[in-house]
VEXDREN-2710 file (C-alpha; in Angstrom, 1 decimal):
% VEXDREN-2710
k/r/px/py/pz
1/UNK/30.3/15.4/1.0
2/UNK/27.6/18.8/1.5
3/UNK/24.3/16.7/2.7
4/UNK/22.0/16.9/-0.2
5/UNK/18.9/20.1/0.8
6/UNK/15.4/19.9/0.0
7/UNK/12.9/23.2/-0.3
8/UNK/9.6/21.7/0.5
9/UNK/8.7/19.3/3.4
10/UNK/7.5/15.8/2.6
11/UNK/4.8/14.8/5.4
12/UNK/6.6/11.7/7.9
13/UNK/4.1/9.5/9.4
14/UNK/6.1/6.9/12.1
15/UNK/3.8/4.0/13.0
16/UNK/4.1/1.2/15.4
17/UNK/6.6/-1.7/16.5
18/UNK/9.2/-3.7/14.4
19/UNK/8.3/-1.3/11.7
20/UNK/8.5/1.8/13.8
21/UNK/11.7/0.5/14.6
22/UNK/13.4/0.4/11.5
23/UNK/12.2/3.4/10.5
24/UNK/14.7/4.9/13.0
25/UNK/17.2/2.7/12.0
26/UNK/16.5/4.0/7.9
27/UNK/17.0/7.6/8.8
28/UNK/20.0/7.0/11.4
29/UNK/22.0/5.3/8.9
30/UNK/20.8/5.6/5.3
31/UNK/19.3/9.2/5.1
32/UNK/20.4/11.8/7.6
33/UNK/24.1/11.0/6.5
34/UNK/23.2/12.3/3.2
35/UNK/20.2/14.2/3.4
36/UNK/19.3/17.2/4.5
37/UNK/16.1/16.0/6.0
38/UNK/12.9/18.4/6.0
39/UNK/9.7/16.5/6.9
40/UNK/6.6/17.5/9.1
41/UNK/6.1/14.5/11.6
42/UNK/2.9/12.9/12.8
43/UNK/3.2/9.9/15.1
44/UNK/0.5/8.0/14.2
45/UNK/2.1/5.6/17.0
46/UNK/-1.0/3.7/18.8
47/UNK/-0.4/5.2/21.8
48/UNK/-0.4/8.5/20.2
49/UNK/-3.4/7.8/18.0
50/UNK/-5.2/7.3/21.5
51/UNK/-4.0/10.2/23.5
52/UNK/-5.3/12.2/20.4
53/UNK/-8.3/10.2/19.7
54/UNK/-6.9/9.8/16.7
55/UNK/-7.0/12.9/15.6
56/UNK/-3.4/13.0/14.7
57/UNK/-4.7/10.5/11.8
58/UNK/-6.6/13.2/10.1
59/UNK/-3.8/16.0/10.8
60/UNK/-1.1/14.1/9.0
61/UNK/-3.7/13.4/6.0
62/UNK/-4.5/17.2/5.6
63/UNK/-0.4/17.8/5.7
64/UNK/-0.6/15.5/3.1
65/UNK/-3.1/17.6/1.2
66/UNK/-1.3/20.9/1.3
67/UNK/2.2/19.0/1.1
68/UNK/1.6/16.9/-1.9
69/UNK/3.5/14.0/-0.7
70/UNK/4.1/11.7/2.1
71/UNK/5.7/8.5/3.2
72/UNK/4.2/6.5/6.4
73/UNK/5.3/3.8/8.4
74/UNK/3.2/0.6/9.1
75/UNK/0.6/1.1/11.4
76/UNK/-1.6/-1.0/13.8
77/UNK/-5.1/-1.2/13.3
78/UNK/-6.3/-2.3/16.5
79/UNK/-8.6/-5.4/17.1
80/UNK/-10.2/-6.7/20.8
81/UNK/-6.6/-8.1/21.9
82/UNK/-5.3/-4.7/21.1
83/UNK/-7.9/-2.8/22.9
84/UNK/-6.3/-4.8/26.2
85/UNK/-3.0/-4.4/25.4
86/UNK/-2.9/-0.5/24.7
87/UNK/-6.1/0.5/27.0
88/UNK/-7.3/2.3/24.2
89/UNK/-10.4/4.3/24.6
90/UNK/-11.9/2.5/21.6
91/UNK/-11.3/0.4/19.0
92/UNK/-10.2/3.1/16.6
93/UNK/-10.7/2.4/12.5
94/UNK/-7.6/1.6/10.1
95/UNK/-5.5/4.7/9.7
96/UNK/-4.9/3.5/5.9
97/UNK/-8.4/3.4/5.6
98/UNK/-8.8/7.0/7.4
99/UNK/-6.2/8.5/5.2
100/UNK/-7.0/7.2/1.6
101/UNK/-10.7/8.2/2.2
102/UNK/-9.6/11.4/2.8
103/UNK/-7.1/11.5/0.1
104/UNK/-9.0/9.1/-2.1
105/UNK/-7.3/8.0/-5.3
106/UNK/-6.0/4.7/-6.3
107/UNK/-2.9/2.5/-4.4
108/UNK/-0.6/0.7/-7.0
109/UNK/1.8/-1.7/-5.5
110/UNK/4.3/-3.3/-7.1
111/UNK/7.1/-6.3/-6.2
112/UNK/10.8/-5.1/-6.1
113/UNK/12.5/-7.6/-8.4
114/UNK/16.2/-9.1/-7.0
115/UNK/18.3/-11.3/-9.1
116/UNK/18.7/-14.8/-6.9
117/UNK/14.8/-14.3/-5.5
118/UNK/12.6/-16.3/-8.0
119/UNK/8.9/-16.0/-7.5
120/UNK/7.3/-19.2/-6.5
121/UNK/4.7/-19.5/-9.7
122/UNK/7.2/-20.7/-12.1
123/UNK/5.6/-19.2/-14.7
124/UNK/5.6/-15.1/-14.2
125/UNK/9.0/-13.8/-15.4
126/UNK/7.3/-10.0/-15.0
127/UNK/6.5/-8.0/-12.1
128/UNK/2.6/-7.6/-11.5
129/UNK/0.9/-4.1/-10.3
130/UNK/-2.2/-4.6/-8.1
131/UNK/-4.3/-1.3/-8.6
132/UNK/-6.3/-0.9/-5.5
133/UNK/-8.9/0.9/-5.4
134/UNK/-8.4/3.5/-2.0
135/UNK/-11.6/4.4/-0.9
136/UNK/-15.2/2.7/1.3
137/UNK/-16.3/-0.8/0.8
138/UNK/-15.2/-3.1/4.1
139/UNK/-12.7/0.2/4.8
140/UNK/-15.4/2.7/5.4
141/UNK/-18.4/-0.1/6.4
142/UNK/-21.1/0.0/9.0
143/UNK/-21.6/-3.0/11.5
144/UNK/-24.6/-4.4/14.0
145/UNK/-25.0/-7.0/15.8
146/UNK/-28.7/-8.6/16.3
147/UNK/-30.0/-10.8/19.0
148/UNK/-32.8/-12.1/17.3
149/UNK/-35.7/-12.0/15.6
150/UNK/-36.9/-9.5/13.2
151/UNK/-36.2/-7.7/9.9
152/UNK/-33.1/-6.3/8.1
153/UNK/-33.4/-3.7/5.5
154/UNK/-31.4/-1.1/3.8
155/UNK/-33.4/2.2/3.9
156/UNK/-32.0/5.8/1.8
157/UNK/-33.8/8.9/1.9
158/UNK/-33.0/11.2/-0.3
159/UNK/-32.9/15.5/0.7
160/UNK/-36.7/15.6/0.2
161/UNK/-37.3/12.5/2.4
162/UNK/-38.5/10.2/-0.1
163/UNK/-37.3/6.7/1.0
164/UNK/-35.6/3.5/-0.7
165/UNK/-35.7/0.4/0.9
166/UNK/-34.3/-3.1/0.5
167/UNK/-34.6/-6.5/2.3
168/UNK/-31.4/-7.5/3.8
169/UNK/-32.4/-10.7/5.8
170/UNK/-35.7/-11.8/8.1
171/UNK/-33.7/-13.2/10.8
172/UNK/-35.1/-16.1/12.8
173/UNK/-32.2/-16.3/15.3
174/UNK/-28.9/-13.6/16.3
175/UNK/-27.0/-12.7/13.8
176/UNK/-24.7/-10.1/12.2
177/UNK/-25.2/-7.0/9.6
178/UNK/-22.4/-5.2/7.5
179/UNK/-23.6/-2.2/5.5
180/UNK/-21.1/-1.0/2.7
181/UNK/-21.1/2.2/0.3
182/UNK/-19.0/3.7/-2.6
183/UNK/-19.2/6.7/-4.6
184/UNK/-19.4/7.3/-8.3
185/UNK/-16.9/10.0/-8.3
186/UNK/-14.4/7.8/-5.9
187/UNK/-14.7/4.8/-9.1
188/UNK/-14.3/7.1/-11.6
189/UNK/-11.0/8.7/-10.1
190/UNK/-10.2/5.3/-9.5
191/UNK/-10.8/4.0/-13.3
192/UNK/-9.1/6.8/-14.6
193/UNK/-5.9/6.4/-12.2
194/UNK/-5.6/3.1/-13.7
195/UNK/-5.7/4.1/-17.4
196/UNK/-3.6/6.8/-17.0
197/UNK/-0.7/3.8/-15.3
198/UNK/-1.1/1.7/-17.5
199/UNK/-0.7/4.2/-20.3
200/UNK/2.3/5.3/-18.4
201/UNK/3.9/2.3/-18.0
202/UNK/2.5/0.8/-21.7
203/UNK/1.4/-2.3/-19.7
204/UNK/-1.9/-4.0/-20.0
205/UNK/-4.7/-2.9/-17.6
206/UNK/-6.8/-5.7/-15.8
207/UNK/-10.2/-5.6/-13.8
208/UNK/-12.0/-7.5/-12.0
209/UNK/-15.0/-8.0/-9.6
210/UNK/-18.1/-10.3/-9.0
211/UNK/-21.1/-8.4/-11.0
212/UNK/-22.7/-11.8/-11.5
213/UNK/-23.4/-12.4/-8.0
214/UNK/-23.0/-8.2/-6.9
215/UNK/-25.5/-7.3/-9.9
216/UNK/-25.8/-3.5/-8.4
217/UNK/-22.7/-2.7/-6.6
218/UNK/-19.8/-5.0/-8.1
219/UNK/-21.7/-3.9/-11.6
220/UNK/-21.8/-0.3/-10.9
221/UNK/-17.7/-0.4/-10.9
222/UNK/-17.5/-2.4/-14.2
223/UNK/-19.9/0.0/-16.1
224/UNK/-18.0/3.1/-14.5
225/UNK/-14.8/1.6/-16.1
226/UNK/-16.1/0.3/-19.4
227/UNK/-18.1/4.2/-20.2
228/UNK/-14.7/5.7/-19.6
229/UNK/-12.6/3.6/-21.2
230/UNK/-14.8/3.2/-24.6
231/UNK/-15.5/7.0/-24.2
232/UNK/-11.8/8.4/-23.3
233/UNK/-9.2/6.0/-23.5
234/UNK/-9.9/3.5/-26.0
235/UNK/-8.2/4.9/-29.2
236/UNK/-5.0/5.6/-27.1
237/UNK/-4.5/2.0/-25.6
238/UNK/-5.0/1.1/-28.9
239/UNK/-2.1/3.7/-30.2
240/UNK/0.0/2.4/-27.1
241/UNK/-0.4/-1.2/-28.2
242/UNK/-1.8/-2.6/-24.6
243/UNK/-4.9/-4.3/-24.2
244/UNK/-7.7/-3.3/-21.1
245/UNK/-10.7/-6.1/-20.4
246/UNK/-12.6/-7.1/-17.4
247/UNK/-12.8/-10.5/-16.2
248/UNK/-14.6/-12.2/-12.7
249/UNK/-12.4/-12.0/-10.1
250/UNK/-12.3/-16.0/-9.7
251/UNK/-11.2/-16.2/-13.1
252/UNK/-8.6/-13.3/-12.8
253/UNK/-7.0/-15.5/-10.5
254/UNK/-6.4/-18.4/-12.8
255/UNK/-5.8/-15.7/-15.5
256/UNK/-2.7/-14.7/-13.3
257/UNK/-1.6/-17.7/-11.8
258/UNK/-1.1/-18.7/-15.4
259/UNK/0.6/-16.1/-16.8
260/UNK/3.9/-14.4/-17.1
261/UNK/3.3/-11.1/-15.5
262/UNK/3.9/-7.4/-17.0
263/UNK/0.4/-6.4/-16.2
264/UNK/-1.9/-3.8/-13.9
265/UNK/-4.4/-6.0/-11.9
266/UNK/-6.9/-2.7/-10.5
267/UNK/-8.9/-4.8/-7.8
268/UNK/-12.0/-3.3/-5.2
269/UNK/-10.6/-2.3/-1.8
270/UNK/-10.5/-5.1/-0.2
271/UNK/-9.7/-7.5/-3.2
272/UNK/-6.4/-5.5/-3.5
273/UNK/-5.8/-5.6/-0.3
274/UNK/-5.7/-9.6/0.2
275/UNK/-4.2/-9.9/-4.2
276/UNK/-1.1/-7.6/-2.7
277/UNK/-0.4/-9.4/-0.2
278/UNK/-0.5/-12.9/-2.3
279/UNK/1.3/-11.1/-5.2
280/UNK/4.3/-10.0/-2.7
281/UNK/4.6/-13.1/-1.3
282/UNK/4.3/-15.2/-4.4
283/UNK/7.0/-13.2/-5.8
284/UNK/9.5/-13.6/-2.8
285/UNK/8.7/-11.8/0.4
286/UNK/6.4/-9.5/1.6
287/UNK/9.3/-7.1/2.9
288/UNK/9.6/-6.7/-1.0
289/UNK/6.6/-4.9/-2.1
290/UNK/6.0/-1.3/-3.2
291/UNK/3.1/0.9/-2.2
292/UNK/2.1/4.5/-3.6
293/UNK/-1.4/5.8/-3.2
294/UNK/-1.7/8.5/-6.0
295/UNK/-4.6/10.6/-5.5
296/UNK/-6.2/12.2/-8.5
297/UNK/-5.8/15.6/-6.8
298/UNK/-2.1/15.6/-7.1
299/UNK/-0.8/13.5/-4.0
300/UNK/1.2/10.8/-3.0
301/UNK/1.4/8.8/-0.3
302/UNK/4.1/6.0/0.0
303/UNK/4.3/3.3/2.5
304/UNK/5.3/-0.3/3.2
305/UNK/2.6/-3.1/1.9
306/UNK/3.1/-5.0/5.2
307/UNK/2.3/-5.1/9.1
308/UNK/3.8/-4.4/11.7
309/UNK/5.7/-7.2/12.2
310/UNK/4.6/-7.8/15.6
311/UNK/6.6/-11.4/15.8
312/UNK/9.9/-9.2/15.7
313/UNK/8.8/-6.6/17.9
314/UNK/8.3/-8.6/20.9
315/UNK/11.6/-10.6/20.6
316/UNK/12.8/-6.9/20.2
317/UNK/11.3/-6.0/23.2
318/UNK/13.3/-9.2/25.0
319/UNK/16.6/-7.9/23.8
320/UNK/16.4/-10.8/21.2
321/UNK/18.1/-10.8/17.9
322/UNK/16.2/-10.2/14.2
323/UNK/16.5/-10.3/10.8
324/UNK/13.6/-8.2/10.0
325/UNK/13.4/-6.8/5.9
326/UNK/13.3/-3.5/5.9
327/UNK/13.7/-3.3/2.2
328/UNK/10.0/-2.4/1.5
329/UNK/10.3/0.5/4.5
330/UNK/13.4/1.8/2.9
331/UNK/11.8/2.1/-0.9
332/UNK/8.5/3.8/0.7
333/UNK/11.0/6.5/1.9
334/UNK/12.9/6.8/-1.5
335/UNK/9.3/7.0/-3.4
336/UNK/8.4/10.0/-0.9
337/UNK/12.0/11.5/-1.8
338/UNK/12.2/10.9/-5.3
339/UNK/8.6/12.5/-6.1
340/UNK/9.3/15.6/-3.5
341/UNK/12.7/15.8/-5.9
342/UNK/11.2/15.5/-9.1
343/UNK/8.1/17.9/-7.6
344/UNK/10.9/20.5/-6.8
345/UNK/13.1/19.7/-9.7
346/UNK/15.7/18.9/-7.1
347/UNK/17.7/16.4/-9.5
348/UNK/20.2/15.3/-6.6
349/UNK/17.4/14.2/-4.3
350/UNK/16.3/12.1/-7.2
351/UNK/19.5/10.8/-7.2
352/UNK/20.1/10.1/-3.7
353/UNK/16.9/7.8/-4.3
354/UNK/17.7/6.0/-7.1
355/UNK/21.1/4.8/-6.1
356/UNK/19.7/4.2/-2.3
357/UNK/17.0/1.8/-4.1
358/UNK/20.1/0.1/-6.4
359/UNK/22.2/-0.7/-3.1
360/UNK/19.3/-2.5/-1.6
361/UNK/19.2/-4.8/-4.5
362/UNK/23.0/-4.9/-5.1
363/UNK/23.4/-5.8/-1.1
364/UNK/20.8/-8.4/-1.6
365/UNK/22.3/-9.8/-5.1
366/UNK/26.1/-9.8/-3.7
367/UNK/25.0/-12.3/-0.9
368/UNK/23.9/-10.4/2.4
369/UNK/20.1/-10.7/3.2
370/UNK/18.0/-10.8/5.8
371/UNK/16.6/-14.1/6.7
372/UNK/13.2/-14.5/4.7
373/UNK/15.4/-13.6/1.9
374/UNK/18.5/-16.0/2.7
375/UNK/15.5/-18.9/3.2
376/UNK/14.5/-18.8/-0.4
377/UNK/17.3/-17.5/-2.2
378/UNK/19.1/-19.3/-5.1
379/UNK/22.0/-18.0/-4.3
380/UNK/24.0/-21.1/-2.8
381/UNK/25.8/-19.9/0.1
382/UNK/24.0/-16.3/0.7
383/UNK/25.2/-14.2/4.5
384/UNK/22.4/-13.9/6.8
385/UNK/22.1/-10.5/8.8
386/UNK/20.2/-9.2/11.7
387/UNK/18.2/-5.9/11.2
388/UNK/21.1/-3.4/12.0
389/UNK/23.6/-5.5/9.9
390/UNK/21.9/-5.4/6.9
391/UNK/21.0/-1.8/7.1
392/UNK/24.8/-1.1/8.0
393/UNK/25.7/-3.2/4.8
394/UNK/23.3/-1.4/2.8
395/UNK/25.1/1.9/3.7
396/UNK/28.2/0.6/3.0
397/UNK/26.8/-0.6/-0.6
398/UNK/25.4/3.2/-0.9
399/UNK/28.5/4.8/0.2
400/UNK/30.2/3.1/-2.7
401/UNK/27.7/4.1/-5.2
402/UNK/27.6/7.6/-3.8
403/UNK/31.5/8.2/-4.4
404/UNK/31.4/6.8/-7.9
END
């Protein structure tokens, strides 16, 4: 069978260990022996984020830019141990936070739903979308340590160097500081990315934040959202029949542990960051999440919602076996290929990605998992395979769908 072609690169970005791995794996056996492959590659690698000073980050983000889509690899975002461990010549920021800043937009991710998998809260029947929001808080913050006394204040001066200024904290002892920023225009893309989902999808929009204690900041994103919703998209949820409200953020987790799913949860930065993660899990695995930044500007950037996997890595390293998921890593590369298909009307390519997504599930519903799967599957007497056999029986699932 003629490998399938594609006319417009899609921008690669390899990361860093287990993940990095299996990314090699993915294209060794489940897309170059079907696809025609055309990608501009960044290794955005530790090492080679260092040897740049990581200036390869940035690179790959402008591909992204003048590409329109991407898919990356799980990265390392590199803490004191880290610093050791790589000699790095500093402790270089989070290249998902470098990259949605520059890209800004809004990061859905979704669970990928498998028959014989059944989420942990007995209650959600439906998958939930977190809507993260892509760009500053925590992500793009400013940090100080002080050694003791003395006072803490935020001061702005505007062009004509008029100042505002605010009391953080008179310290009477060492402490710490953490100043964070967002931009109007950044919330508003962000609002509007999750109206125009949840209009797509016809599901009902959620948001959430902590105004009552964040009376400037927190409030700034919930009157953002409410002005554009009453002002733009009001009359069409209500023609779509789906509901949008805002809730606190403590109460939208009781909302959702009690509920049955279907629904976009939009969340702050770092809100979405931790709700993903708890989402993915709840619902099975995080191997089994989705992740797509959609930028307002017309790009896509799809990735894995998990680490590294640095447990794996070093048994790797040992010439140890795994059983590492690579399930989430395979669907960030048939998101990159299935938009850069439907992008260049290349209706094979779109294809190729659909049915490469179905024989995950299939492989994973007739029995043969990986073990975080195989550990909590209702499936009575499931097979349990390392890395390279689950990928090899994923093929073999594809083939068969391919020849039918």
């Amino acid at each position: 069978m003629a490998k399938i072609k594609m006319t417009t690169p899609l921008v690669e970005m390899d990361g860093d260990e287990m993940t990095r791995v299996l990314w090699g794996l993915i294209k060794e056996e489940l897309l170059n022996p079907f696809v025609e492959l055309n990608t501009e590659y960044y290794d955005l690698g530790l090492v080679h984020r260092n040897e740049t000073n990581d200036q390869v980050t940035i690179d790959s983000a402008n591909a992204t830019k003048r590409l329109g889509v991407a898919v990356k690899c799980a990265t390392i975002t590199p803490n004191a141990a880290r610093m050791t461990e790589y000699d790095l010549k500093e402790m270089y920021k989070s290249p998902n936070g470098t990259i949605r800043a520059m890209l800004d937009g809004t990061v859905f991710r979704a669970p990928i739903i498998v028959k014989g998998i059944e989420p942990y809260v007995r209650t959600w029947k439906k998958p939930i979308t977190i809507a993260r929001h892509a760009y500053g808080d925590v992500y793009k913050a400013s940090e100080m340590k002080v050694s003791g006394k003395g006072k803490a204040e935020i001061v702005f001066t505007d062009e004509n160097g008029n100042e505002q200024r605010e009391l953080i904290h008179n310290f009477n002892g060492a402490g710490i500081l953490q100043g964070m920023h967002n931009l109007e225009d950044s919330i508003e893309n962000f609002a509007k990315s999750c109206f125009n989902f949840a209009l797509d999808t016809k599901q009902d929009l959620w948001f959430a934040t902590k105004d009552t204690i964040s009376k400037k900041y927190d409030h700034t994103f919930k009157d953002i959202f409410q002005e554009i919703f009453d002002k733009e998209y009001a009359d069409k949820f209500k023609e779509a029949g789906i509901e949008y409200f805002y809730t606190l953020i403590d109460d939208a987790v009781a909302r959702v542990i009690r509920s049955e799913g279907g629904f976009i949860w939009a969340c702050k930065n770092y809100d979405g960051d931790v709700m993903s993660d708890m989402v993915a899990t709840a619902f099975g695995s995080l191997s089994m999440m989705t992740s797509v930044l959609v930028s307002p500007h017309g790009y896509y950037e799809y990735e894995a919602a998990h680490g590294t996997v640095q447990r794996h890595y070093y048994k790797h390293l040992k010439g140890e076996e795994t059983s590492t998921n690579p399930i989430a890593t395979i669907f960030a590369w048939t998101g990159a290929l299935r938009k850069r298909g439907e992008i260049d009307k290349l209706n094979d390519l779109v294809d190729f990605a659909n049915k490469l997504e179905k024989a995950c599930i299939k492989t994973v519903e007739d029995g043969k998992m990986t073990k975080d799967l195989a550990l909590i599957t209702t499936d009575p007497n499931p097979t349990t395979l390392n890395t390279q056999d689950f990928i090899k029986a994923v093929r073999e699932t594809l083939e068969g769908l391919m020849a039918n």
